[in-house]
C-alpha positions as YAML, in Angstrom:
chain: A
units: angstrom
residues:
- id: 1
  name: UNK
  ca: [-22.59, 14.09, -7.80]
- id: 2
  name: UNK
  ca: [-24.69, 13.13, -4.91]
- id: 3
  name: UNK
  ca: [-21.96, 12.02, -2.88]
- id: 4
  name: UNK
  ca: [-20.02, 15.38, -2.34]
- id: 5
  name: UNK
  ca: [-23.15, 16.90, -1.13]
- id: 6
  name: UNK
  ca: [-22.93, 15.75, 2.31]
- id: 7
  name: UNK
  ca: [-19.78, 16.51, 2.50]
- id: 8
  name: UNK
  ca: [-19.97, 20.15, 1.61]
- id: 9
  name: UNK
  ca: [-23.13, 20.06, 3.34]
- id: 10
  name: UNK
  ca: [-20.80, 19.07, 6.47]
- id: 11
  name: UNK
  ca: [-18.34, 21.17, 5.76]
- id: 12
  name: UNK
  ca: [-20.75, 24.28, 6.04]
- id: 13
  name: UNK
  ca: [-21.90, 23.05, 9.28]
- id: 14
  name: UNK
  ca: [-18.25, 22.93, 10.69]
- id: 15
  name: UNK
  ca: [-17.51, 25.94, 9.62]
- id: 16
  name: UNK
  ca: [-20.72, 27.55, 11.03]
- id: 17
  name: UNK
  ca: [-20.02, 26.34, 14.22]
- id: 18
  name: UNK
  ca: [-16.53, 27.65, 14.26]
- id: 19
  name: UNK
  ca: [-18.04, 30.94, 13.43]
- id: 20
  name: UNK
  ca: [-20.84, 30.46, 16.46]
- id: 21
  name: UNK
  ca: [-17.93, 29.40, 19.04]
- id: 22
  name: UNK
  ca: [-15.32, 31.39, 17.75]
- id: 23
  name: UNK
  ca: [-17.68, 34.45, 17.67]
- id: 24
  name: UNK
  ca: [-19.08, 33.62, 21.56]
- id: 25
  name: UNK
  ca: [-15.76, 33.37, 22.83]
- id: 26
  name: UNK
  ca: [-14.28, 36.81, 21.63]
- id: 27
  name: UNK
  ca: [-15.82, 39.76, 22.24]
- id: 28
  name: UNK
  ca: [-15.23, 43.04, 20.33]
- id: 29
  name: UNK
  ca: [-14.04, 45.96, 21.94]
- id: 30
  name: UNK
  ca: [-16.44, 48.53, 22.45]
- id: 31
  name: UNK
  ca: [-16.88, 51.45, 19.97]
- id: 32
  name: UNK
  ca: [-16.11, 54.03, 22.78]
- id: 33
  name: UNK
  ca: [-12.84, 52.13, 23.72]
- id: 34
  name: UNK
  ca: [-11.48, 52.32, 20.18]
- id: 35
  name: UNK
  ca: [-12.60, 55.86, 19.92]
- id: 36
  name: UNK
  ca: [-10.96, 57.06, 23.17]
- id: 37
  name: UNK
  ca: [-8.83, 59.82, 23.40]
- id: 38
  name: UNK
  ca: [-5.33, 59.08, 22.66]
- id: 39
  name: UNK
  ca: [-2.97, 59.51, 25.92]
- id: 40
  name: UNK
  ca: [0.72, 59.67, 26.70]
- id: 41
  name: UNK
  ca: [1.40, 56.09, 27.75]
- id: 42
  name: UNK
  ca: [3.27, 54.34, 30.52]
- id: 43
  name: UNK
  ca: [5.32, 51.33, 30.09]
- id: 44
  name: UNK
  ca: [3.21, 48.08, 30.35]
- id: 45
  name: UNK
  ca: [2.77, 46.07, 33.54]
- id: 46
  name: UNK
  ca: [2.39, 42.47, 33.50]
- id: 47
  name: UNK
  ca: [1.15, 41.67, 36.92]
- id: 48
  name: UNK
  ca: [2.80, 38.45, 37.11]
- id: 49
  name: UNK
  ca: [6.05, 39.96, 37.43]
- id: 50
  name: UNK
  ca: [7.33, 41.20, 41.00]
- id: 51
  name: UNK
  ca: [5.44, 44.68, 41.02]
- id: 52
  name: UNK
  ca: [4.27, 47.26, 44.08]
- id: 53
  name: UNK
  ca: [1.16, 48.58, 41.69]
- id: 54
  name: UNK
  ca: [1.23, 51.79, 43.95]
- id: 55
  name: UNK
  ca: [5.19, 52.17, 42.37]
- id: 56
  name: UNK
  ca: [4.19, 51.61, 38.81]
- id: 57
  name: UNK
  ca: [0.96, 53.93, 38.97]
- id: 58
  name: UNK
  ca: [2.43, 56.88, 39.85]
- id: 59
  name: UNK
  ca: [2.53, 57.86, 36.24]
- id: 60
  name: UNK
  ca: [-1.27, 58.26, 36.52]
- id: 61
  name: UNK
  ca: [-1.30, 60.89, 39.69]
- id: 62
  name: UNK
  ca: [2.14, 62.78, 38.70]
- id: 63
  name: UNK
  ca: [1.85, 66.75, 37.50]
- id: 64
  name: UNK
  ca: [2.35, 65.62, 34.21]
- id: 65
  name: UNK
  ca: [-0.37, 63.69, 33.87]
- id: 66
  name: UNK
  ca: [-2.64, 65.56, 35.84]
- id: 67
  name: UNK
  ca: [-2.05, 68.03, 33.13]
- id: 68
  name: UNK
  ca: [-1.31, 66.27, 29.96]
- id: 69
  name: UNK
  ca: [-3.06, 62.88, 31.31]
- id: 70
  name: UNK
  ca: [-2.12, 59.35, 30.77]
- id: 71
  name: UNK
  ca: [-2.75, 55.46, 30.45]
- id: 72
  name: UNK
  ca: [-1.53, 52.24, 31.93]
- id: 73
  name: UNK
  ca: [-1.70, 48.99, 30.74]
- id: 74
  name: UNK
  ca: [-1.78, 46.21, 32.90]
- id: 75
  name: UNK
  ca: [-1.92, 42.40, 31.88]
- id: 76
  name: UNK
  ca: [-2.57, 39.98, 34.09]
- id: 77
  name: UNK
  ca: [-3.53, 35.83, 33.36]
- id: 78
  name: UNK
  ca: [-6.87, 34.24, 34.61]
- id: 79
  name: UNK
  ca: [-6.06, 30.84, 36.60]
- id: 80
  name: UNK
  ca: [-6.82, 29.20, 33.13]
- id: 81
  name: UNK
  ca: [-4.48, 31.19, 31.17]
- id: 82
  name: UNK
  ca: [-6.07, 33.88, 29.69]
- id: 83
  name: UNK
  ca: [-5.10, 37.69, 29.36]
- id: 84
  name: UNK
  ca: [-7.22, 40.72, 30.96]
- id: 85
  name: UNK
  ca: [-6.01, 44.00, 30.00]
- id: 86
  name: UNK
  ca: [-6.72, 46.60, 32.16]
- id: 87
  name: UNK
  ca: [-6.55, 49.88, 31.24]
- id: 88
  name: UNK
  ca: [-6.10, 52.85, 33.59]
- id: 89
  name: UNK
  ca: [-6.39, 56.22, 32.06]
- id: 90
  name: UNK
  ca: [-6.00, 60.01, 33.78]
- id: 91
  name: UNK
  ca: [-7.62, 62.52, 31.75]
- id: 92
  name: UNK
  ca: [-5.97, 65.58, 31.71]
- id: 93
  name: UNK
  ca: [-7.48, 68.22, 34.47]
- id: 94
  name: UNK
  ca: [-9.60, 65.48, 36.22]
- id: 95
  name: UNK
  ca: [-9.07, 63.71, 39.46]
- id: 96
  name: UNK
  ca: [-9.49, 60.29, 40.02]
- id: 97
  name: UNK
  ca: [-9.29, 57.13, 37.03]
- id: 98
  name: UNK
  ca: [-11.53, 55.46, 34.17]
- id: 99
  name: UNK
  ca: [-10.65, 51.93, 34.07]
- id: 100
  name: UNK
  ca: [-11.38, 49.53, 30.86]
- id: 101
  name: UNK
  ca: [-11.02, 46.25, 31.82]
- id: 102
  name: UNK
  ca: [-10.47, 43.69, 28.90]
- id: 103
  name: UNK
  ca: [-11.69, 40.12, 29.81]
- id: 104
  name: UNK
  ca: [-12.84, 38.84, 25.99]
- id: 105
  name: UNK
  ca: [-10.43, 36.53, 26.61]
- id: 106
  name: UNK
  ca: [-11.63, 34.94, 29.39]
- id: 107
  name: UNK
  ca: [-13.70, 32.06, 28.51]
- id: 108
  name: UNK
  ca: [-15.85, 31.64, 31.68]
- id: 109
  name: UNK
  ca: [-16.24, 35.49, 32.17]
- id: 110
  name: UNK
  ca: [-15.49, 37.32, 29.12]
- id: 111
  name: UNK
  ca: [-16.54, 40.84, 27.53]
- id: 112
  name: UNK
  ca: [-15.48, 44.10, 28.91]
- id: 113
  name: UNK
  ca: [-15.86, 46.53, 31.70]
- id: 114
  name: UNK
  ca: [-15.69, 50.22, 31.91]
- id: 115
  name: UNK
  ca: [-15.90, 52.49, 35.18]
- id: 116
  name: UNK
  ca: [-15.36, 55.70, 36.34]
- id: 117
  name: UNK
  ca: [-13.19, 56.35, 40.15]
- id: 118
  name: UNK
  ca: [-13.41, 59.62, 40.82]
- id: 119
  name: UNK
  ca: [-12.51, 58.96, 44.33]
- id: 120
  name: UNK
  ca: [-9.05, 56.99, 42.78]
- id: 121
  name: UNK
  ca: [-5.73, 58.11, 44.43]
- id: 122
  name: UNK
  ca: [-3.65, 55.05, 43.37]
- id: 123
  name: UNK
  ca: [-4.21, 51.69, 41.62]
- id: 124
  name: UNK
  ca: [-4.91, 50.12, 45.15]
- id: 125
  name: UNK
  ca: [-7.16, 52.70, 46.75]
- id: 126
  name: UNK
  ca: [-9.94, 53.18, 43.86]
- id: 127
  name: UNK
  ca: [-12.31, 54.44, 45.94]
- id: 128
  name: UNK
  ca: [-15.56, 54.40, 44.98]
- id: 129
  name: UNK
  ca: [-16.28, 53.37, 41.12]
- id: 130
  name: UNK
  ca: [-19.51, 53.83, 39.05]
- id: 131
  name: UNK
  ca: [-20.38, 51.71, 35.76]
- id: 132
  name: UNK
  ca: [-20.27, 54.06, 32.76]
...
């Protein structure tokens, strides 16, 4: 009887740290992300492909989505191989761009990011951003 002890005993402690790293490494999205306002979507961007951002952004600075709004996805890889999502959204009757920016999977930087670019008149000319 004594001897499974320290092996469940071990076995708890394994799992614990799992828990610990796992846990530390992946951060939850924010409870105002997954609450955001649903918007009219563009097609994804993975920015490893061959893409002029100013070309696939116009979906953001249109008519329509100056009136109805809308978001863009854009995945790109860290140098060690992780995903950042980043998230540009027009809200309907507003100028400029809120940007999420997904790094939880980063494992050097990690967690997320949200701003506010009023000033925004592509995905290259942000202007200037404030931390929300």
């Amino acid at each position: 009887m004594t001897t499974r002890a320290p092996a469940v005993g071990m076995g708890l402690i394994a799992v614990a740290l799992l828990v610990v790293i796992g846990w530390s490494v992946w951060t939850p999205p924010p409870w105002s992300f997954l609450t955001r306002t649903e918007l009219p979507q563009c097609p994804r961007v993975d920015a490893e492909q061959a893409v002029e951002f100013d070309v696939v952004g116009a979906c953001l600075f249109d008519d329509l989505a100056r009136h109805r709004g809308a978001e863009l996805l854009v995945a790109s890889l860290t140098d060690e191989g992780g995903e950042i999502r980043t998230y540009y959204r027009a809200l309907p009757q507003t100028t400029g761009l809120e940007v999420w920016s997904d790094m939880s999977d980063d494992r050097y930087g990690g967690g997320w990011d949200h701003r506010v670019c009023p000033e925004a008149v592509s995905l290259t000319v942000l202007g200037t951003c404030r931390d929300v």
